[in-house]
N, C-alpha and C positions, 0 to 999 in steps of 0.2 A: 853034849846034849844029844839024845837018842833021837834019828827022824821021826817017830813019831809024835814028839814034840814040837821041833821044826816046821813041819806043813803048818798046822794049822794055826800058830805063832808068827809065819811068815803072811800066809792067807790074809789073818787078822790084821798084822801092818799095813797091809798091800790097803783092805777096805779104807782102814783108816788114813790112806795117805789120800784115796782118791776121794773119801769124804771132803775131808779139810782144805782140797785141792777146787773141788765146784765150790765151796762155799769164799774162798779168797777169793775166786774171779769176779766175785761183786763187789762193788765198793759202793757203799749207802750212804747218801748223805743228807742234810737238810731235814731230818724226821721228824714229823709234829703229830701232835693229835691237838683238833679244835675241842677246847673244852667246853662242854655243856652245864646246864641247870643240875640242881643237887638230883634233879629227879630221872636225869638222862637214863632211857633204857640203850640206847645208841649213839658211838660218837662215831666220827670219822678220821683216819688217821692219812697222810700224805710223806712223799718222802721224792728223794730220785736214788736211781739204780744203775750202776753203769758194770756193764758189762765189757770187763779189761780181754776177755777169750778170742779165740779166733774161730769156736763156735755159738751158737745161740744158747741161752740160760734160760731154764724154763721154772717158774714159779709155780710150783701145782697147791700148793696153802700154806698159811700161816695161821700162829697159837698164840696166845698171850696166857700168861696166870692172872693176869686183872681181867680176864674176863671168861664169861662160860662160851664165846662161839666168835670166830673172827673168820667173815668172808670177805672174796674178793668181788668189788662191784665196777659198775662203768655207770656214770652220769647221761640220762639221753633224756631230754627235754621234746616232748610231745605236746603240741596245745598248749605252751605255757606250764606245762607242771611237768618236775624234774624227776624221772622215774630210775630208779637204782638197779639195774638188772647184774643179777649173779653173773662171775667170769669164771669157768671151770679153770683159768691158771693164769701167769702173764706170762710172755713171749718179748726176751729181750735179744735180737740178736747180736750177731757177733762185733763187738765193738763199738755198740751203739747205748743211749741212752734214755732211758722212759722215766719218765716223770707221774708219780701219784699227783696228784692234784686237785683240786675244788673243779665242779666242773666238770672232772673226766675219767681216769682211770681212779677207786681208794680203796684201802680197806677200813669197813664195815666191823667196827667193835661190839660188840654186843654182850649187855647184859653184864656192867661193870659190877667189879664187887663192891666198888666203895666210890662215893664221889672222888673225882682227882680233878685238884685244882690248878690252877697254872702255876709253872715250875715244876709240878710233878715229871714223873717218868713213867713210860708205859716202855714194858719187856715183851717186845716182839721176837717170835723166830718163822722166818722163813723158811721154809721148805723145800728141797730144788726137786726137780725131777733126776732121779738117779741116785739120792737118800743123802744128799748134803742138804746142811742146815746152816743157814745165816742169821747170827744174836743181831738184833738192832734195837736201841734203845731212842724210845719218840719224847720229845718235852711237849706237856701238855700247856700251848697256848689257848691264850683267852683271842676268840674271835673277833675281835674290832683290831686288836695287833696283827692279826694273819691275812695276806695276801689271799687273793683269788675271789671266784663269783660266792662264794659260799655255799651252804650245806641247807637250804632253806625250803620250801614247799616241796614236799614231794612225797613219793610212795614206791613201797620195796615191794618185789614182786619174787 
């Protein structure tokens, strides 16, 4: 094989090792999405994230094909009404574990393409900072079976 072959063949491994390499230091588990009415223009999806590294994992966004737009939000309750303020990324540091939740940190489904009923699956991927990608897949429960304060009055901002 002629070098200049070689660089850019070795180059290309290299990315792709250290892709695959941020993307296993997370281990996902517990992923749901509350399922909503046939007419939901938003669901909410929850999971935990553990971070096996010996540095911090940073989640700068995640995508779904069931849907046109998936942000990340945080739960903050002002006056009795639960308001949903956008997270520019999540911050999991090193060896530690965060929990999506009802409540507190989730991402924000929006604009599904088709109703999904419980049992379904929603095809999430993660995005790390530094261009690894994490597949996770959420089973869409029905909310009266899922833990937490729930997804109930409130407003996105």
């Amino acid at each position: 094989m002629n070098r200049s072959i070689r660089a850019p063949l070795a180059f290309g491994l290299c990315l792709l090792t250290t892709t695959l390499s941020a993307a296993e230091a997370l281990r996902i588990s517990g992923a749901w999405v509350r399922e909503g009415p046939p007419n939901a223009t938003v669901l909410a999806g929850y999971m935990r994230i553990e971070n096996r590294t010996a540095s911090e994992a940073i989640v700068v966004s995640a995508d779904s094909p069931q849907f046109q737009r998936v942000e990340i939000h945080r739960t903050e309750v002002q006056d009795g009404i639960a308001r949903m303020l956008p997270q520019e990324h999540l911050t999991i540091p090193a060896g530690a574990v965060l929990e999506l939740q009802p409540g507190g940190l989730h991402l924000m489904l929006m604009q599904p393409a088709q109703w999904l009923q419980s049992g379904a699956q929603v095809e999430i991927e993660l995005r790390l900072e530094g261009g690894g990608r994490q597949q996770v897949a959420a089973e869409v429960r029905p909310a009266a079976n899922s833990s937490g304060t729930g997804h109930s009055p409130h407003q996105h901002h």
